[in-house]
Backbone and ligand atoms as CSV (ligand in chain L), in Angstrom:
chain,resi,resn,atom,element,x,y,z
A,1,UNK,N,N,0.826,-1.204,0.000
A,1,UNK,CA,C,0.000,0.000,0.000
A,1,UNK,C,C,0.861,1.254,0.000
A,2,UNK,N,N,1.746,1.304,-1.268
A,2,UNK,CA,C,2.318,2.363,-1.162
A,2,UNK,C,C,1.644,3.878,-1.278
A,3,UNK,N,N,0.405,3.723,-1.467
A,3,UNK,CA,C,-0.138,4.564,-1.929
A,3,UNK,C,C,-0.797,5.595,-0.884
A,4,UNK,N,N,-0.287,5.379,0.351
A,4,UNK,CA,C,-0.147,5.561,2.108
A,4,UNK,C,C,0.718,6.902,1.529
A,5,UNK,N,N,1.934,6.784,1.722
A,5,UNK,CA,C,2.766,7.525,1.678
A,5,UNK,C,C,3.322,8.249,0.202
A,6,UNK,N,N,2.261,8.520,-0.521
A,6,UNK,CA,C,2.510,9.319,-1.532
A,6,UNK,C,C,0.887,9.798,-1.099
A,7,UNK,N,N,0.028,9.785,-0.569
A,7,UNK,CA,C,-1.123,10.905,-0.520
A,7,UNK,C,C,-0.143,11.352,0.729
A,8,UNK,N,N,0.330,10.335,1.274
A,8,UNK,CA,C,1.198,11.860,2.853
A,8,UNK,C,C,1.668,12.892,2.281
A,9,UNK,N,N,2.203,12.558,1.319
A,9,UNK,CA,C,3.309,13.271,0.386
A,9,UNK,C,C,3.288,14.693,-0.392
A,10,UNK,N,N,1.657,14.239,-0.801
A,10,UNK,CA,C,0.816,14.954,-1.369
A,10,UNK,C,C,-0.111,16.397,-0.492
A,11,UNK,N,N,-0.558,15.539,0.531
A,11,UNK,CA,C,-1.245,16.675,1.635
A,11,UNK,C,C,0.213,17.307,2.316
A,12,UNK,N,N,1.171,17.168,1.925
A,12,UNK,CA,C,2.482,17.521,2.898
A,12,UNK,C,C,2.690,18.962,1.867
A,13,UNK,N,N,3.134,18.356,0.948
A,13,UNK,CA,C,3.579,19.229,0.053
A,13,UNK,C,C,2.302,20.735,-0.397
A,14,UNK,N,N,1.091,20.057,-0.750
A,14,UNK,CA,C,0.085,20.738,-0.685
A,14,UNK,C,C,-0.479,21.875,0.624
A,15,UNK,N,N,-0.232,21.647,1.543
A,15,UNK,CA,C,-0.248,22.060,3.087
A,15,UNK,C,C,0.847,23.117,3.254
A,16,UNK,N,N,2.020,23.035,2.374
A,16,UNK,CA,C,3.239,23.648,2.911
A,16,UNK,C,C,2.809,25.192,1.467
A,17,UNK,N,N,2.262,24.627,0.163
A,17,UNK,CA,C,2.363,25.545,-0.808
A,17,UNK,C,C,1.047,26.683,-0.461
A,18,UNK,N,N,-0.252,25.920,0.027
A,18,UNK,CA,C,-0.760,26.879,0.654
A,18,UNK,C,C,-0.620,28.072,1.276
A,19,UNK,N,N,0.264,27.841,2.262
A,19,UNK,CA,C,0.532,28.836,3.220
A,19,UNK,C,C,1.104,29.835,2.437
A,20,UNK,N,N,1.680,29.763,1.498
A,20,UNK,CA,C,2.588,30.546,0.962
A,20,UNK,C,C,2.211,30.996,0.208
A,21,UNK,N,N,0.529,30.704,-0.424
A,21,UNK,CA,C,-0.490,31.012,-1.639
A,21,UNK,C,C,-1.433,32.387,-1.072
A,22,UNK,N,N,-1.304,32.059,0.732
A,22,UNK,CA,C,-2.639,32.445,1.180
A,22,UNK,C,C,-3.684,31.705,0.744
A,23,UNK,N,N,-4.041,30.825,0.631
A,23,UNK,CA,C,-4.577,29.827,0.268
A,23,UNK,C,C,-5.641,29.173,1.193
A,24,UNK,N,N,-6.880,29.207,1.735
A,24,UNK,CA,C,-6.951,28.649,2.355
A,24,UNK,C,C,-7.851,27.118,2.336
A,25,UNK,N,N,-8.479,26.819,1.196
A,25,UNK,CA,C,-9.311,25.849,1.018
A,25,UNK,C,C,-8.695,25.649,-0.288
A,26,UNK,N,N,-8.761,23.969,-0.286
A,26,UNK,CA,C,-8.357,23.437,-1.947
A,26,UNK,C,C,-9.437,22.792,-2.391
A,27,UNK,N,N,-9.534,23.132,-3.877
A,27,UNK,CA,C,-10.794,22.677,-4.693
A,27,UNK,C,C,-10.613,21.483,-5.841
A,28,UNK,N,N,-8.987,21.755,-6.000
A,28,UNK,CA,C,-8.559,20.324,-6.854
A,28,UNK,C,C,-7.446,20.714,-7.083
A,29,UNK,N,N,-7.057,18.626,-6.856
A,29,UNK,CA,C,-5.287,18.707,-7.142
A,29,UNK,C,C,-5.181,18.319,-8.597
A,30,UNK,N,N,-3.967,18.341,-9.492
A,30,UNK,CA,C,-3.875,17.469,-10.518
A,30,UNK,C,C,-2.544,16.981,-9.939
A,31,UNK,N,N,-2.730,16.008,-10.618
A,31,UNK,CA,C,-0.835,14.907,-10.169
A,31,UNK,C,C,-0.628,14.625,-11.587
A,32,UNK,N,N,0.714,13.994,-11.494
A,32,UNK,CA,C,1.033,13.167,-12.467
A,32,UNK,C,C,1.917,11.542,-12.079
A,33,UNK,N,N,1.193,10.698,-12.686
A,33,UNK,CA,C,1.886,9.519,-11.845
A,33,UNK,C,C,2.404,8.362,-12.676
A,34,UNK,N,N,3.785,8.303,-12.808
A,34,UNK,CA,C,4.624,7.330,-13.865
A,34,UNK,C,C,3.571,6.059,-13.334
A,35,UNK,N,N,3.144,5.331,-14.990
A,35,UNK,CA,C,2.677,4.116,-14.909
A,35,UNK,C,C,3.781,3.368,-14.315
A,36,UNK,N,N,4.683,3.124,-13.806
A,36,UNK,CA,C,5.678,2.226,-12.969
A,36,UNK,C,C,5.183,2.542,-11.870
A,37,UNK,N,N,4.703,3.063,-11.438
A,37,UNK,CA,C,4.713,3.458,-9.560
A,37,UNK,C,C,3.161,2.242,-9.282
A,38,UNK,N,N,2.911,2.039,-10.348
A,38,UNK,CA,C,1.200,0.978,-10.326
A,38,UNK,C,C,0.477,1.127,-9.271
A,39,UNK,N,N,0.391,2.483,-9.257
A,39,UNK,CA,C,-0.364,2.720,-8.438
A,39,UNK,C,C,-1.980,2.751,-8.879
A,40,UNK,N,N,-2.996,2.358,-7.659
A,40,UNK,CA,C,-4.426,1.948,-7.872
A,40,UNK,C,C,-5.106,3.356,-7.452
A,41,UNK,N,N,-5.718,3.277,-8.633
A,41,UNK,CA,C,-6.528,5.175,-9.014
A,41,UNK,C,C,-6.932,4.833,-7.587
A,42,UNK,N,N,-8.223,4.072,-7.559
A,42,UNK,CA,C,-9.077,4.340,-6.631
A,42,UNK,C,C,-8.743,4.076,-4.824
A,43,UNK,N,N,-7.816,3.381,-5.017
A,43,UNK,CA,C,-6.813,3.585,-3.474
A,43,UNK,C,C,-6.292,4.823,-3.259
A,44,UNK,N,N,-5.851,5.584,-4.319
A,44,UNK,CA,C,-5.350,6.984,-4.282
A,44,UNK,C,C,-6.492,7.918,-3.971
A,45,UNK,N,N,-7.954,7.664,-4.735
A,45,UNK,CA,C,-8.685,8.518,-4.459
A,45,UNK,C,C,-9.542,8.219,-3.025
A,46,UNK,N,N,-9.669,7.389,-2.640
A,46,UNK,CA,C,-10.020,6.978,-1.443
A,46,UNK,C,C,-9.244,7.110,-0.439
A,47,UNK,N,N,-8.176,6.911,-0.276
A,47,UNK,CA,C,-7.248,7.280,0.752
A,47,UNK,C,C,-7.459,8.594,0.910
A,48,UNK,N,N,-7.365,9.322,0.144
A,48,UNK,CA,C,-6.878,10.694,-0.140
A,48,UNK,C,C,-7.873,11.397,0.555
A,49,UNK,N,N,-9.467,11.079,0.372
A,49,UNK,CA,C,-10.591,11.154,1.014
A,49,UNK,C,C,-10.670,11.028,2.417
A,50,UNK,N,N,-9.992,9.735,2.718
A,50,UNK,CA,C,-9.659,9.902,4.576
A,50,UNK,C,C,-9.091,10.887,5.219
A,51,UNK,N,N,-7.683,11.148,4.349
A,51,UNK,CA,C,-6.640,10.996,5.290
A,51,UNK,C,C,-6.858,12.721,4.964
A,52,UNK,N,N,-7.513,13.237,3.682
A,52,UNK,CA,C,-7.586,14.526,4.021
A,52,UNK,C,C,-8.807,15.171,4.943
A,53,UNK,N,N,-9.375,14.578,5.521
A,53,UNK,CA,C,-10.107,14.584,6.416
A,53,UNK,C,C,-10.284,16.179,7.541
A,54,UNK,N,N,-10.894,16.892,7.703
A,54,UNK,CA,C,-10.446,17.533,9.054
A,54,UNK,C,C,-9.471,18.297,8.341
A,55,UNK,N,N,-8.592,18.401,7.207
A,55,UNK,CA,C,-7.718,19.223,6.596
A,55,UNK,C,C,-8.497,20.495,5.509
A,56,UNK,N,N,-7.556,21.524,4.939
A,56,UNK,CA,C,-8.093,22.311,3.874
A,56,UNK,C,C,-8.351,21.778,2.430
A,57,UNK,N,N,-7.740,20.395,2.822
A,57,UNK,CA,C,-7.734,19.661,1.672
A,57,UNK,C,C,-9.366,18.867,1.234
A,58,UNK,N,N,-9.871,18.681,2.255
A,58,UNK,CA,C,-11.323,17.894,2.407
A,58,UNK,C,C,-12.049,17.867,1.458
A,59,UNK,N,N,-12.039,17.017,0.587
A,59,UNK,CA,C,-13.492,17.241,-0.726
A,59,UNK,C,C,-12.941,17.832,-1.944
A,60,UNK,N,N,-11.459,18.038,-1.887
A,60,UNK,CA,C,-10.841,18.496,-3.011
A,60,UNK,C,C,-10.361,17.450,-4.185
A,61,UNK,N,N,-10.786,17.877,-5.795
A,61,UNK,CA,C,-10.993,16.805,-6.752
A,61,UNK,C,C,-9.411,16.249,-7.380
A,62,UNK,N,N,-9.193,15.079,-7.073
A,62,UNK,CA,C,-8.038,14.688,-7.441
A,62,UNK,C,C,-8.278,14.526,-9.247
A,63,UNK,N,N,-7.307,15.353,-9.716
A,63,UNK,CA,C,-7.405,14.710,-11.520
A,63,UNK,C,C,-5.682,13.874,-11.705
A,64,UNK,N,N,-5.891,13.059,-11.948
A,64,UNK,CA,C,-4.597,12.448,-12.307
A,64,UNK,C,C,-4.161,11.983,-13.756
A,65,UNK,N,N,-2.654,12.231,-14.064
A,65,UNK,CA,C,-2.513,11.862,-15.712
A,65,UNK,C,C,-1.748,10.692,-15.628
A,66,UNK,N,N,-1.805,10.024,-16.192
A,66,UNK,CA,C,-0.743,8.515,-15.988
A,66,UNK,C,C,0.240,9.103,-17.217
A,67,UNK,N,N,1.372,9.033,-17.058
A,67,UNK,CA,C,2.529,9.328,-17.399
A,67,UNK,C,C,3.687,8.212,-18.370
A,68,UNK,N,N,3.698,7.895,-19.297
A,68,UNK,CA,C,4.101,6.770,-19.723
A,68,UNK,C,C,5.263,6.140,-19.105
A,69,UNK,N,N,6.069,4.782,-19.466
A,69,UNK,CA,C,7.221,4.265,-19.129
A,69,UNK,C,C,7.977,4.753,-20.110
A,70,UNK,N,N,8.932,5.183,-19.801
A,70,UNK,CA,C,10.285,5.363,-21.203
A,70,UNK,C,C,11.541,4.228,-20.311
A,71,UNK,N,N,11.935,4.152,-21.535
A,71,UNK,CA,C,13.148,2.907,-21.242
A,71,UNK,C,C,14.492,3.973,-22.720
A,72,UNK,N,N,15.606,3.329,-22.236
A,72,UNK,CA,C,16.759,3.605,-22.770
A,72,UNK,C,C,17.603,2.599,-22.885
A,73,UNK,N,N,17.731,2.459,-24.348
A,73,UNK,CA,C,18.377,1.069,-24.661
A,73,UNK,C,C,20.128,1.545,-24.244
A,74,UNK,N,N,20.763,0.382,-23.348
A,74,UNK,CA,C,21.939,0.760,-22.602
A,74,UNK,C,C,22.846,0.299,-24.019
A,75,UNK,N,N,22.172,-0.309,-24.834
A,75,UNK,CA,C,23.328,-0.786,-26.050
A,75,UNK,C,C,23.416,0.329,-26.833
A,76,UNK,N,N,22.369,0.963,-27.631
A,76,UNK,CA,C,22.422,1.662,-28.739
A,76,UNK,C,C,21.786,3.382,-28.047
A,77,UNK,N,N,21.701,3.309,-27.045
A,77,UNK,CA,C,20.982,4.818,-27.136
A,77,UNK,C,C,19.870,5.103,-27.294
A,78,UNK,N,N,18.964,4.192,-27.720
A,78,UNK,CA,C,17.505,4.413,-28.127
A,78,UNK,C,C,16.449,4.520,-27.098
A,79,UNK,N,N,15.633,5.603,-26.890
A,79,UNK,CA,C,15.054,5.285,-26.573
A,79,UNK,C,C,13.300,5.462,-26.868
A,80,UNK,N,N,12.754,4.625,-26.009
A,80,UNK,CA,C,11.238,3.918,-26.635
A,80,UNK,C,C,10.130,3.977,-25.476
A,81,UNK,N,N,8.849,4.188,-25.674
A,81,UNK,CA,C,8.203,3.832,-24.694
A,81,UNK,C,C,8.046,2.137,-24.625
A,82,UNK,N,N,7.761,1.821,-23.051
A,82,UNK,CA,C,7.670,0.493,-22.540
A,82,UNK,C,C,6.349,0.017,-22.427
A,83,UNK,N,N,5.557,-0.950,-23.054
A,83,UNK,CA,C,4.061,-1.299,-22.579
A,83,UNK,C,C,3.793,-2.604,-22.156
A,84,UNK,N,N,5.114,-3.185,-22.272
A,84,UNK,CA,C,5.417,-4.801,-21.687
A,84,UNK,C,C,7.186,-4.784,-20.923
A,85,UNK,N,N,6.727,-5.113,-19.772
A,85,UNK,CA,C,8.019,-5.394,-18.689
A,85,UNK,C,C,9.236,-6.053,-19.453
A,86,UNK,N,N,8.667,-7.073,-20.567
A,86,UNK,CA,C,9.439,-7.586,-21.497
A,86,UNK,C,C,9.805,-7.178,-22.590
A,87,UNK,N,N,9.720,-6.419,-22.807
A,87,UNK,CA,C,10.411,-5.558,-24.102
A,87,UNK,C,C,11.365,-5.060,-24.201
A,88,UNK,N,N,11.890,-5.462,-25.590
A,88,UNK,CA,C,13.611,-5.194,-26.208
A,88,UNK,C,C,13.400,-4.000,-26.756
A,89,UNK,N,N,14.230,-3.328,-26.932
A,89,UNK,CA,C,14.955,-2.347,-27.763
A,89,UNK,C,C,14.372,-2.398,-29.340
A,90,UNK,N,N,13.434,-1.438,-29.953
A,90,UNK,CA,C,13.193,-2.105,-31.210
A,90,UNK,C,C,14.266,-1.663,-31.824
A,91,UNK,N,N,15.039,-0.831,-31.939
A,91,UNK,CA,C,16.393,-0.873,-32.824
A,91,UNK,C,C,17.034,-1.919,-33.032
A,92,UNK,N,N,17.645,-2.314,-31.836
A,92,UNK,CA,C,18.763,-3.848,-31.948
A,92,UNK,C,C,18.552,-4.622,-31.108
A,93,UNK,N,N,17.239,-4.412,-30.528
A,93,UNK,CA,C,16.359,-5.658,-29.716
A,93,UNK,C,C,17.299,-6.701,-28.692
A,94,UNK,N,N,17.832,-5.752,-28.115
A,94,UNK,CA,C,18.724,-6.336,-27.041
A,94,UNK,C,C,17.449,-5.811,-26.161
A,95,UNK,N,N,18.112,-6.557,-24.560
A,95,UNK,CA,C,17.240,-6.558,-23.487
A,95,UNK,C,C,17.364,-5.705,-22.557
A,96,UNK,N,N,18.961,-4.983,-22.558
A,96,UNK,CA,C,19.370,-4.294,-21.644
A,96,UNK,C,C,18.473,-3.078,-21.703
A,97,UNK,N,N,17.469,-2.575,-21.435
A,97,UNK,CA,C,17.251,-1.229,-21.076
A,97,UNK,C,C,17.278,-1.027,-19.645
A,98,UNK,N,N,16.975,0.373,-19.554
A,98,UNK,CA,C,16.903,1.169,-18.824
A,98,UNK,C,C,15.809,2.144,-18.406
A,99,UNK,N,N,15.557,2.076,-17.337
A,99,UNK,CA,C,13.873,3.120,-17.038
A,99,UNK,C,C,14.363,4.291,-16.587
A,100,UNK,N,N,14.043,5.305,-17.405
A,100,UNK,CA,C,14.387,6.747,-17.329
A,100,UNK,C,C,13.387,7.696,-17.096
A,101,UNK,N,N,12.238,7.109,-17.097
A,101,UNK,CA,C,10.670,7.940,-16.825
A,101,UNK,C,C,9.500,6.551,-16.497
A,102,UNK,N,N,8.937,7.286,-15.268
A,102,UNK,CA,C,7.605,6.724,-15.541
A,102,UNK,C,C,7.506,6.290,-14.210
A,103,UNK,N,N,8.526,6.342,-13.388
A,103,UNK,CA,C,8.786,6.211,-11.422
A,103,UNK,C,C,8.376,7.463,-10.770
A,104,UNK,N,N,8.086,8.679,-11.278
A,104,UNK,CA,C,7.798,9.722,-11.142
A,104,UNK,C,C,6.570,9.861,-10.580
A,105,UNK,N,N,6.321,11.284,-9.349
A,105,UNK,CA,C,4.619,11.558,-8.439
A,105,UNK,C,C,4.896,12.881,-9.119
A,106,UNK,N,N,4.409,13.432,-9.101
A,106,UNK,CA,C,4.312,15.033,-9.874
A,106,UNK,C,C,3.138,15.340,-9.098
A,107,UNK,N,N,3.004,16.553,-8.513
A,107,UNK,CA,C,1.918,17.603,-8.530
A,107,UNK,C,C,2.015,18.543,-9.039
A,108,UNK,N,N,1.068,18.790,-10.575
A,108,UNK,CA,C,0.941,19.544,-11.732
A,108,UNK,C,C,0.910,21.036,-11.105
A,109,UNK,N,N,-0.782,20.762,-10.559
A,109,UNK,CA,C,-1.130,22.308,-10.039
A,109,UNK,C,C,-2.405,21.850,-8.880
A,110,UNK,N,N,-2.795,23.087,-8.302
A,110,UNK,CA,C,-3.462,22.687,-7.168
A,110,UNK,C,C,-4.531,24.042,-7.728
A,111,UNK,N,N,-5.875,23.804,-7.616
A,111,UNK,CA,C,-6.333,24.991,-7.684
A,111,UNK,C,C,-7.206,25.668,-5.998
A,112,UNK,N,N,-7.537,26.862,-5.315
A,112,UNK,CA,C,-8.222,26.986,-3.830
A,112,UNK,C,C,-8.394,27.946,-4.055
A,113,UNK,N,N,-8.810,28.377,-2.841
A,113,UNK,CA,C,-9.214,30.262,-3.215
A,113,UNK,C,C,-9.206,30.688,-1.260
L,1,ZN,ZN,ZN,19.037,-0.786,-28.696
């Protein structure tokens, strides 16, 4: 349930930009969340619902973008998006890649008033 400690992450970070917005109620977050992190929408949006609870955050609309995998072929330089864990390099279809995107939490923008 990693998905515990990336809404902490989220009301942390969100909580801290407020203050500094004058900000006092939030009406919606957007994120961005590398398909590697596999994270479960609706654990995110449900959690998020608890745990912002009693906060300025309460009832505020999560929009989230799923973010693709990129890989980097360690042989040739190439790189490709990933849509199977098993996938070669289509250049020279070696195996060695590399994940260079898509482990990523992003918070886009927050909108409150
Ligand atoms: Zn390659």
């Amino acid at each position: 349930m990693h998905e515990i400690s990336l809404i902490e992450s989220i009301i942390d970070i969100v909580l801290s930009e407020m203050s500094k917005n004058n900000i006092t109620k939030v009406s919606s977050i957007s994120l961005k969340i590398g398909k590697m992190l596999q994270v479960m929408e609706e654990t995110l949006r449900f959690g998020f619902e608890i745990m912002s609870q009693n906060t300025p955050l309460e009832g505020a609309e999560i929009i989230i973008e799923n973010t693709p995998v990129i890989g980097r072929c360690k042989n040739c330089g190439n790189e490709f998006q990933i849509d199977d864990w098993f996938d070669s390099c289509p250049n020279c279809h070696q195996m060695c890649v590399e994940i260079i995107s898509g482990k990523e939490m992003e918070i886009i923008s927050f909108e409150g008033y």
